[in-house]
TORPA-4810 file (N, C-alpha, C, O; in nm, 3 decimals):
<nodes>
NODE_1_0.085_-0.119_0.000_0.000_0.000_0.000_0.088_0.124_0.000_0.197_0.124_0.058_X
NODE_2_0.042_0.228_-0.065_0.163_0.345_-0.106_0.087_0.407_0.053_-0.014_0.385_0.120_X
NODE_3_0.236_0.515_0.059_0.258_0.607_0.153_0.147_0.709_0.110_0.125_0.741_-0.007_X
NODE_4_0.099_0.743_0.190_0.046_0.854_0.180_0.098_1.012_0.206_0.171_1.033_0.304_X
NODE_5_0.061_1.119_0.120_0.103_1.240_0.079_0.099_1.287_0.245_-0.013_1.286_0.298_X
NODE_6_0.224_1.329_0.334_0.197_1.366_0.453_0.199_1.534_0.475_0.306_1.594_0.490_X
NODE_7_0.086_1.593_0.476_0.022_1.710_0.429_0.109_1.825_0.508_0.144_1.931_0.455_X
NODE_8_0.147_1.775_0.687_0.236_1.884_0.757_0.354_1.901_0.722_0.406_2.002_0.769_X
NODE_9_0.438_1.816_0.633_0.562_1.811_0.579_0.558_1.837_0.464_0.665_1.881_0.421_X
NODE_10_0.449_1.827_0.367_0.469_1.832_0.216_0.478_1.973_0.224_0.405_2.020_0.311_X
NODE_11_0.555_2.065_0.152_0.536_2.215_0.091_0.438_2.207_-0.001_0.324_2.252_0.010_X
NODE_12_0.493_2.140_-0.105_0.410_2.098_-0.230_0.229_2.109_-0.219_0.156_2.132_-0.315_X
NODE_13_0.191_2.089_-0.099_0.023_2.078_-0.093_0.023_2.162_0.036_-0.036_2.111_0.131_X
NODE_14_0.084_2.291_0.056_0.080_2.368_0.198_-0.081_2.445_0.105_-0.087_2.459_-0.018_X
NODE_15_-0.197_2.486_0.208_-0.315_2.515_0.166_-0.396_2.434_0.096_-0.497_2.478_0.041_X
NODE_16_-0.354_2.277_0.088_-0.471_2.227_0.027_-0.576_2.169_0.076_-0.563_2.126_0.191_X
NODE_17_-0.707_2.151_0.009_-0.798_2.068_0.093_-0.749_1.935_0.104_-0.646_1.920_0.039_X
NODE_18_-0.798_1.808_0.180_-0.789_1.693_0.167_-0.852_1.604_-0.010_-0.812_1.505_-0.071_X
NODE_19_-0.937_1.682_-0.029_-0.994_1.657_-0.181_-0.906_1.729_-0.252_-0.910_1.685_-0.367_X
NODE_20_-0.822_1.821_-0.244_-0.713_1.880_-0.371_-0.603_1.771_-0.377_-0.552_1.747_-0.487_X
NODE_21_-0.555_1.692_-0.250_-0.427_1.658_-0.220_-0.465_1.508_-0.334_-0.390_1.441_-0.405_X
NODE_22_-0.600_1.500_-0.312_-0.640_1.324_-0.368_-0.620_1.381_-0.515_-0.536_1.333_-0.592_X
NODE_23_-0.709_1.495_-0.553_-0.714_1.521_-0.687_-0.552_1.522_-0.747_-0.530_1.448_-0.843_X
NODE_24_-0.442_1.603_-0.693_-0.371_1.616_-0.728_-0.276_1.444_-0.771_-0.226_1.409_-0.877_X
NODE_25_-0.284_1.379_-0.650_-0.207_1.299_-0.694_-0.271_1.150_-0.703_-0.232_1.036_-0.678_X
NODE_26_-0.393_1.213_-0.753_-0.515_1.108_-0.852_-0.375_1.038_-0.986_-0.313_0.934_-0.962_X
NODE_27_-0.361_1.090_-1.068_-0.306_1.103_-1.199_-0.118_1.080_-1.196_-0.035_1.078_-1.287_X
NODE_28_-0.110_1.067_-1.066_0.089_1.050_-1.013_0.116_0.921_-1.035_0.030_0.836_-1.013_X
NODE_29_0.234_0.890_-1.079_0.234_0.728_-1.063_0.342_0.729_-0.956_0.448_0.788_-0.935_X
NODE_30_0.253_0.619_-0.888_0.332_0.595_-0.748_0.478_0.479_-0.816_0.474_0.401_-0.910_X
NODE_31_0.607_0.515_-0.710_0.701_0.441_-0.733_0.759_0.367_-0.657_0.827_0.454_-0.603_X
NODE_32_0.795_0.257_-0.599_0.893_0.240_-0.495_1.033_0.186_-0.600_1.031_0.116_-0.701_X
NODE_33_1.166_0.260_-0.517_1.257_0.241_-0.556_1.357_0.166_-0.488_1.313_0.159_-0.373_X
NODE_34_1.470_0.104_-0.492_1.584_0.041_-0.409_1.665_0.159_-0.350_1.626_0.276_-0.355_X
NODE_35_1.770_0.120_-0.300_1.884_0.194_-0.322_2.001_0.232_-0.405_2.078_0.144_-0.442_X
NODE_36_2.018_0.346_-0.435_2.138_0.393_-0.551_2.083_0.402_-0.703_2.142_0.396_-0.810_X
NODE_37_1.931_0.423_-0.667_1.850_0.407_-0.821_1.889_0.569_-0.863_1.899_0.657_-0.779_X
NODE_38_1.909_0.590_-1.007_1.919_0.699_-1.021_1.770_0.757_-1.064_1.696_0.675_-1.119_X
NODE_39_1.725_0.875_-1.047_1.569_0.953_-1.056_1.584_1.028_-1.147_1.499_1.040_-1.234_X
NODE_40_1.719_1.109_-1.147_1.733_1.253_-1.256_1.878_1.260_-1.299_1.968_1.253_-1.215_X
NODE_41_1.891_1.268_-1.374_2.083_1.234_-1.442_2.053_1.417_-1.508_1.979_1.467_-1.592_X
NODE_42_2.171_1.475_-1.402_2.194_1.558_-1.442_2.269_1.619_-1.625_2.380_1.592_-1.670_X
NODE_43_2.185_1.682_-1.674_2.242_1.682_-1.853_2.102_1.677_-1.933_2.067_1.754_-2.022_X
NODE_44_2.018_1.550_-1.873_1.892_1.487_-1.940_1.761_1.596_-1.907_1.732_1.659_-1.805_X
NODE_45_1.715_1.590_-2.002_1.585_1.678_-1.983_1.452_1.592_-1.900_1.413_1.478_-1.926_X
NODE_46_1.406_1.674_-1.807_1.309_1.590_-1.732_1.175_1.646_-1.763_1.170_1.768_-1.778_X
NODE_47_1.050_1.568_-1.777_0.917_1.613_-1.753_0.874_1.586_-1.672_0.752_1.571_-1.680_X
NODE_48_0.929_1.565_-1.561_0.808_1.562_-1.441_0.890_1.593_-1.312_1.009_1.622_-1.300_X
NODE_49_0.772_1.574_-1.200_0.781_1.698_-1.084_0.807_1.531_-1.013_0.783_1.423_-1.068_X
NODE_50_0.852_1.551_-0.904_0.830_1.418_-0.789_0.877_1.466_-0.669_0.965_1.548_-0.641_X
NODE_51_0.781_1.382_-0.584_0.763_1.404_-0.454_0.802_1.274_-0.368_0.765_1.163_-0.407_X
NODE_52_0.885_1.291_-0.237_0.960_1.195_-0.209_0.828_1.147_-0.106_0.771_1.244_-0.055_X
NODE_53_0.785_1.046_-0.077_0.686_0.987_-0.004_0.764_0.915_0.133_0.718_0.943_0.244_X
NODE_54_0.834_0.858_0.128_0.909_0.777_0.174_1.105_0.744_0.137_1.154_0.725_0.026_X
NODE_55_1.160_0.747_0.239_1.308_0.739_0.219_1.431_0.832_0.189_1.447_0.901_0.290_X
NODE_56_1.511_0.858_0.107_1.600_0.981_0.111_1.678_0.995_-0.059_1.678_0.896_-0.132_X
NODE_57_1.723_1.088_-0.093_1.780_1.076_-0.161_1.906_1.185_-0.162_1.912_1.270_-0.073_X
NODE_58_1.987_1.180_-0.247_2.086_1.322_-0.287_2.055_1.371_-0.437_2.020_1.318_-0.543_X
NODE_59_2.096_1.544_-0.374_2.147_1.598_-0.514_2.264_1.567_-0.487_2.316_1.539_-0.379_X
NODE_60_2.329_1.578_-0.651_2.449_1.615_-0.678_2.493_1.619_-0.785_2.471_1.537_-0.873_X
NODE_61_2.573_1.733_-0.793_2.628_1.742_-0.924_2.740_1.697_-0.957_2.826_1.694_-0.869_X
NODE_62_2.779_1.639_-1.121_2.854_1.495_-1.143_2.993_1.602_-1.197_2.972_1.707_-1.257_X
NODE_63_3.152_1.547_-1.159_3.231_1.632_-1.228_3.299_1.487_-1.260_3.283_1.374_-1.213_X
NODE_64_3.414_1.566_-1.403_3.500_1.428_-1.434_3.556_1.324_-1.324_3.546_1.202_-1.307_X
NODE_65_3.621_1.435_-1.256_3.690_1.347_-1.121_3.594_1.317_-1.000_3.580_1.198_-0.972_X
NODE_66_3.533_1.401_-0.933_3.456_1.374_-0.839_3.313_1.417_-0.835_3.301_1.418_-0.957_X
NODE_67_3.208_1.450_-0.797_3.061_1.454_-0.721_3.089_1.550_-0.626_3.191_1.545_-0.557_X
NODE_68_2.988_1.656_-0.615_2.970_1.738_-0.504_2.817_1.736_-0.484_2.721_1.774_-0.551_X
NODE_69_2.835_1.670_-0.353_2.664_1.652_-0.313_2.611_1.783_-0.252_2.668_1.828_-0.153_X
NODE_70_2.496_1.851_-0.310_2.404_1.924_-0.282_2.320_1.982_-0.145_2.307_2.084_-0.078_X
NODE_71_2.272_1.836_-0.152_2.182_1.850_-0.032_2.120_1.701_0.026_2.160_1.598_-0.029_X
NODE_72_2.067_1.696_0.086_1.972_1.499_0.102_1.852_1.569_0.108_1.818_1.676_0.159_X
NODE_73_1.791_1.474_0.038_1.607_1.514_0.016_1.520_1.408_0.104_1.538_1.288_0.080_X
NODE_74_1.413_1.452_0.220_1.349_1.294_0.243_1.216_1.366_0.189_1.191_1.461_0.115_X
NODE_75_1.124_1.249_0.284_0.995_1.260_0.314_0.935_1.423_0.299_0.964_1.514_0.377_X
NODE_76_0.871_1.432_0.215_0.792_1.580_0.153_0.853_1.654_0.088_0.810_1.769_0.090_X
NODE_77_0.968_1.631_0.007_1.045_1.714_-0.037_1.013_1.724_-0.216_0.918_1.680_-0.280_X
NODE_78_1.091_1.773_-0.244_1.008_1.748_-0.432_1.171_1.854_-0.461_1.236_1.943_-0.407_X
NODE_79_1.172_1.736_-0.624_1.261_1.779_-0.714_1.226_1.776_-0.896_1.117_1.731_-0.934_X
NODE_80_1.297_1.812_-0.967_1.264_1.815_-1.089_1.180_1.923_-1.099_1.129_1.937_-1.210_X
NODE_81_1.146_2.012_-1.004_1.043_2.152_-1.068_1.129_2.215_-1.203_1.066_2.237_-1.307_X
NODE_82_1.273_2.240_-1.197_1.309_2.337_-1.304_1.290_2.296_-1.439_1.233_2.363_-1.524_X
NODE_83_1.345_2.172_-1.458_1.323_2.141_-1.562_1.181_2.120_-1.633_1.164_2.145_-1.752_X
NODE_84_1.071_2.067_-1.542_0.967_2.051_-1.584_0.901_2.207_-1.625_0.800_2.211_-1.695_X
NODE_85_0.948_2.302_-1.589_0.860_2.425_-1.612_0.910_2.458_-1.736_0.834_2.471_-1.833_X
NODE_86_1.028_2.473_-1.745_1.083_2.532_-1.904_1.174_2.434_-1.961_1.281_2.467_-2.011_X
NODE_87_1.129_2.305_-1.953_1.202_2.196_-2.063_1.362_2.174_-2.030_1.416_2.081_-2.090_X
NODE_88_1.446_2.257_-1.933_1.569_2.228_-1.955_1.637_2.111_-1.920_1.580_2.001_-1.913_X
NODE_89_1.735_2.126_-1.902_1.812_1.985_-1.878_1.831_2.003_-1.691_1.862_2.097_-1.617_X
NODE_90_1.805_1.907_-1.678_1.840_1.891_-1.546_2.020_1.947_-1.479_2.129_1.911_-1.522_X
NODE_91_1.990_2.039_-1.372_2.137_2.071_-1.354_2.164_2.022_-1.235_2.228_2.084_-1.150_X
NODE_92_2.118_1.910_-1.220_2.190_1.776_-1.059_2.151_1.659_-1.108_2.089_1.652_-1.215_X
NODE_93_2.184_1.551_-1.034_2.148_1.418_-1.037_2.086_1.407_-0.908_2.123_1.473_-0.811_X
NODE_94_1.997_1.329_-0.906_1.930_1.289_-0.788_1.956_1.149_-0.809_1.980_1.106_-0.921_X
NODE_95_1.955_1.074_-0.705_2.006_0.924_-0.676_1.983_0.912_-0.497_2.025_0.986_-0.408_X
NODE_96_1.886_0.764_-0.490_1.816_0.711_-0.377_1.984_0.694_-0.300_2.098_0.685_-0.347_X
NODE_97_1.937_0.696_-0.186_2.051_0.661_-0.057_2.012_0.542_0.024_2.077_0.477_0.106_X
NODE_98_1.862_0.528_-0.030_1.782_0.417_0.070_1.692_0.364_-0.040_1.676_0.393_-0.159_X
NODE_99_1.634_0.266_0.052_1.456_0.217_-0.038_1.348_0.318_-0.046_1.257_0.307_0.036_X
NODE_100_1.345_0.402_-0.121_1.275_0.531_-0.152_1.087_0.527_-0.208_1.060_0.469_-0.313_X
NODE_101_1.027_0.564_-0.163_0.884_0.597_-0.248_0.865_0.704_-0.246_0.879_0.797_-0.165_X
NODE_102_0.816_0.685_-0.380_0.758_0.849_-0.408_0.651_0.868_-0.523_0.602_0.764_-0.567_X
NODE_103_0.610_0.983_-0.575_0.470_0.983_-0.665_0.573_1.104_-0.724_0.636_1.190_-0.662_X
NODE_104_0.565_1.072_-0.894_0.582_1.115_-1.018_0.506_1.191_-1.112_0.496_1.140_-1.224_X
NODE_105_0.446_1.312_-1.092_0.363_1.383_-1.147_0.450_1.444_-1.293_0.534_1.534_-1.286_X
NODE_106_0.413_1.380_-1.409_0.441_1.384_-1.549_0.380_1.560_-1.538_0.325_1.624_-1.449_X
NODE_107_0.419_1.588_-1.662_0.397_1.718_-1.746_0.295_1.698_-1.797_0.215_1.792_-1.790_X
NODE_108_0.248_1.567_-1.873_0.098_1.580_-1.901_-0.019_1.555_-1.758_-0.140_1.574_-1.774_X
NODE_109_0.023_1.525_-1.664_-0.050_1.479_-1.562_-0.099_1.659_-1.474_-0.205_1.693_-1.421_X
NODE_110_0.011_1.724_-1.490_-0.008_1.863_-1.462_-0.102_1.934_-1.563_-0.220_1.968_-1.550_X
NODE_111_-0.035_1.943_-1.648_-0.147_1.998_-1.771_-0.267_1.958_-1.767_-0.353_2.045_-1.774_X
NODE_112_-0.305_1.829_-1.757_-0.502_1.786_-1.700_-0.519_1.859_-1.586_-0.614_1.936_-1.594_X
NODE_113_-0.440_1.861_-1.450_-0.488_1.938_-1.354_-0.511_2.074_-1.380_-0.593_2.139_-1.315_X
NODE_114_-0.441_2.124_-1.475_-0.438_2.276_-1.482_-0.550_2.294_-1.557_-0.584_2.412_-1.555_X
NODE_115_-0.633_2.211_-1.633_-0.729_2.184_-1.707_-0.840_2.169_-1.697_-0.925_2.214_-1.775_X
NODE_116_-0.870_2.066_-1.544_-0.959_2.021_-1.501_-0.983_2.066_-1.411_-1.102_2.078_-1.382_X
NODE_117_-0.839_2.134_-1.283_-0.887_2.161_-1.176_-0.785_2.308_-1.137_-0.689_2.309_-1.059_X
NODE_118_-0.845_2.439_-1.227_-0.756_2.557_-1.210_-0.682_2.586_-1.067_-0.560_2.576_-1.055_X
NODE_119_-0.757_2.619_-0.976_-0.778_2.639_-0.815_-0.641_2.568_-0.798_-0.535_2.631_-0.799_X
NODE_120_-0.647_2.433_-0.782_-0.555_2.337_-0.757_-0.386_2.393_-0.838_-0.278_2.417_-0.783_X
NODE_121_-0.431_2.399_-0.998_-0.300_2.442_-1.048_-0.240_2.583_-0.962_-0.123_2.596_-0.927_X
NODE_122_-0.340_2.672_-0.939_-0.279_2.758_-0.899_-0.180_2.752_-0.799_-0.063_2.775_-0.829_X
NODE_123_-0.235_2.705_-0.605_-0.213_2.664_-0.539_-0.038_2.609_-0.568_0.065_2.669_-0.535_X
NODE_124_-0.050_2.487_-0.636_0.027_2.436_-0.714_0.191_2.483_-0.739_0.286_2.429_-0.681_X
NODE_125_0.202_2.586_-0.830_0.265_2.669_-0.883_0.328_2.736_-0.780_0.447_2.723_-0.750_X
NODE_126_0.219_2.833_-0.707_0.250_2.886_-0.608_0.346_2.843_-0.525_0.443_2.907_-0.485_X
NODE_127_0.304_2.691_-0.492_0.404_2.691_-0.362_0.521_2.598_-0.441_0.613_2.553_-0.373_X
NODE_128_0.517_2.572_-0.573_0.648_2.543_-0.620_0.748_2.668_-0.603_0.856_2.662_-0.545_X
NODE_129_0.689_2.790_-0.668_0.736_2.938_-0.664_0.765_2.926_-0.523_0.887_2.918_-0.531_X
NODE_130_0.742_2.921_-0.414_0.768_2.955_-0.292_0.893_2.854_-0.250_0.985_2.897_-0.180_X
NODE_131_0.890_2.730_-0.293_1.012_2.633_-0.244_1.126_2.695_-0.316_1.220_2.730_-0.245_X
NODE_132_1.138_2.716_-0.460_1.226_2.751_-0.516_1.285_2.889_-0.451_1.403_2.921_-0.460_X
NODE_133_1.204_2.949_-0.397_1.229_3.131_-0.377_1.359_3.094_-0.251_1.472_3.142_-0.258_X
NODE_134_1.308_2.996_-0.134_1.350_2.970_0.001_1.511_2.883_-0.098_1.617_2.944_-0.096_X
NODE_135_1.504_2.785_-0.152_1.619_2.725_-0.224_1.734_2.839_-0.302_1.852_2.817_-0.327_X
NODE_136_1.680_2.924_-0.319_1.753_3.045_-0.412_1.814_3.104_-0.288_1.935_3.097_-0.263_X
NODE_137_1.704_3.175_-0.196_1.788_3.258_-0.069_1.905_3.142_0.018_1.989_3.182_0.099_X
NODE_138_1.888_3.008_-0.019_1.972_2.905_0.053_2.118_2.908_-0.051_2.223_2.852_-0.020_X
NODE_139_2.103_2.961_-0.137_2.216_2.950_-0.268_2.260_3.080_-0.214_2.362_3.074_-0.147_X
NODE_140_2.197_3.214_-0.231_2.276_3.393_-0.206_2.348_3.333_-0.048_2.436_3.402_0.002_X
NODE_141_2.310_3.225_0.010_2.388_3.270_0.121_2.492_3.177_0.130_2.569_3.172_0.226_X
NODE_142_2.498_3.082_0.005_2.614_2.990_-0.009_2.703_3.090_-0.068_2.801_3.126_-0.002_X
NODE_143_2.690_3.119_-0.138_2.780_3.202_-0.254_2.875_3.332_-0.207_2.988_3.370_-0.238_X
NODE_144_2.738_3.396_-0.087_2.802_3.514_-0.014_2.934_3.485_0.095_3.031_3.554_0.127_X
NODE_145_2.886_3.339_0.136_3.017_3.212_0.204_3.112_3.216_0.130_3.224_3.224_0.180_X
NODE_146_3.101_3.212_0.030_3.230_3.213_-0.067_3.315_3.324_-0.118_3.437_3.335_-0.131_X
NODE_147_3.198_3.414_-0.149_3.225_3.542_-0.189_3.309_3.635_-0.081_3.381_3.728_-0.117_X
NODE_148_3.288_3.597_0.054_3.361_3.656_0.176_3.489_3.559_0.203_3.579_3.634_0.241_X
NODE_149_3.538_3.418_0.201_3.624_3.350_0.204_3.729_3.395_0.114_3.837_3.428_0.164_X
NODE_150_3.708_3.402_-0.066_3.718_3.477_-0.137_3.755_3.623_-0.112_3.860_3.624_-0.177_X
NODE_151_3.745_3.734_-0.070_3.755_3.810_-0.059_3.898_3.857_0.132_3.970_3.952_0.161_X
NODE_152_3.858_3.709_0.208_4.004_3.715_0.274_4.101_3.661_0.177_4.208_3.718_0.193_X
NODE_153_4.106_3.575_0.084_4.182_3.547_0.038_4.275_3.638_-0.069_4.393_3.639_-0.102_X
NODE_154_4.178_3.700_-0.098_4.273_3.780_-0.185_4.360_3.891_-0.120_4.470_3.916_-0.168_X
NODE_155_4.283_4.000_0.055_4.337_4.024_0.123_4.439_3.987_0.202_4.495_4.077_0.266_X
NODE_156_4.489_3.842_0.218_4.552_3.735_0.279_4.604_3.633_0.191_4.572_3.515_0.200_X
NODE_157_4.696_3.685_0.093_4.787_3.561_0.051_4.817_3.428_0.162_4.814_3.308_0.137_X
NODE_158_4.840_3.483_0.265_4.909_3.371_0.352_4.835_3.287_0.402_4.862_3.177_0.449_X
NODE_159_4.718_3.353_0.389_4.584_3.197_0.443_4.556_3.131_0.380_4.496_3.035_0.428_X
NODE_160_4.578_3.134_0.229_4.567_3.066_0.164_4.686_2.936_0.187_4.677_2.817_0.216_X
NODE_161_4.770_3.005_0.166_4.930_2.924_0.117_4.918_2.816_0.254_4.936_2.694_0.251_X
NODE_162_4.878_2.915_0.392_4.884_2.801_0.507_4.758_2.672_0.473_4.743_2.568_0.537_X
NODE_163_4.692_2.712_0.370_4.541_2.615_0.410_4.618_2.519_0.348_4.629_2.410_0.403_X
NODE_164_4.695_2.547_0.201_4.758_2.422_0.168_4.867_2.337_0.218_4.900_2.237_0.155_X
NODE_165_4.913_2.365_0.306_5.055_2.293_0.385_4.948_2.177_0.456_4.992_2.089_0.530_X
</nodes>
């Protein structure tokens, strides 16, 4: 029996009725996965949205020599919004860490909702717009980490030179 959508943790359905949450993921195909399954290969273009139901996963982005992991995703979390909104290529890999479930809302599965049930799309959108907004301010304050590390460094030759000994 699939997990059910857990409404205080999901972002994804923050304001919905109990009848939006069914409607919405009426049309999802539920998944259970192993461990080390890959979900999203960063490069590949994705159509669909997914929501982690159960278990964990990572971003990360793939380099010749090594992987720099992102973040760990569990229970209520959702990935693949970017690509699904404007077609691009995925810019992480996602890959299970555990025995994972989750529900797979396709691009055409959205498009019927947005079709059949406006209210819902809106909602929808919205609080995709809102996860992404909180993920962006989590990036300005990675970068500003850097941008200030960066900025002793160039003031401080020698902290550097010591970090490498």
């Amino acid at each position: 029996m699939p997990a059910s959508v857990d409404t205080a943790k999901t972002k994804l359905v923050a304001g919905f009725t109990e009848a939006e949450v069914q409607a919405l993921t009426k049309n999802a195909e539920h998944k259970q996965v192993g461990a080390d399954t890959v979900l999203l290969l960063m490069g590949e273009t994705n159509g669909s949205l997914f929501l982690i139901l159960s278990g964990e996963a990572k971003v990360e982005r793939l380099h010749i020599e090594e992987s720099m992991e992102l973040a760990k995703l569990g229970p209520g979390d959702t990935f693949g919004e970017i690509s699904l909104l404007d077609g691009s290529k995925a810019t992480a890999s996602v890959t299970t860490t555990r025995p994972t479930e989750l529900l797979e809302l396709t691009g055409e599965a959205i498009t019927q909702l947005v079709a059949s049930h406006p209210l819902i799309a809106v909602k929808l959108y919205r609080n995709v717009a809102v996860d992404l907004k909180h993920r962006l301010v989590a990036t300005n304050e990675l970068v500003d980490h850097y941008m200030d590390l960066n900025q002793v460094l160039l003031e401080r030759p020698d902290v550097g030179s010591s970090m490498r000994s």
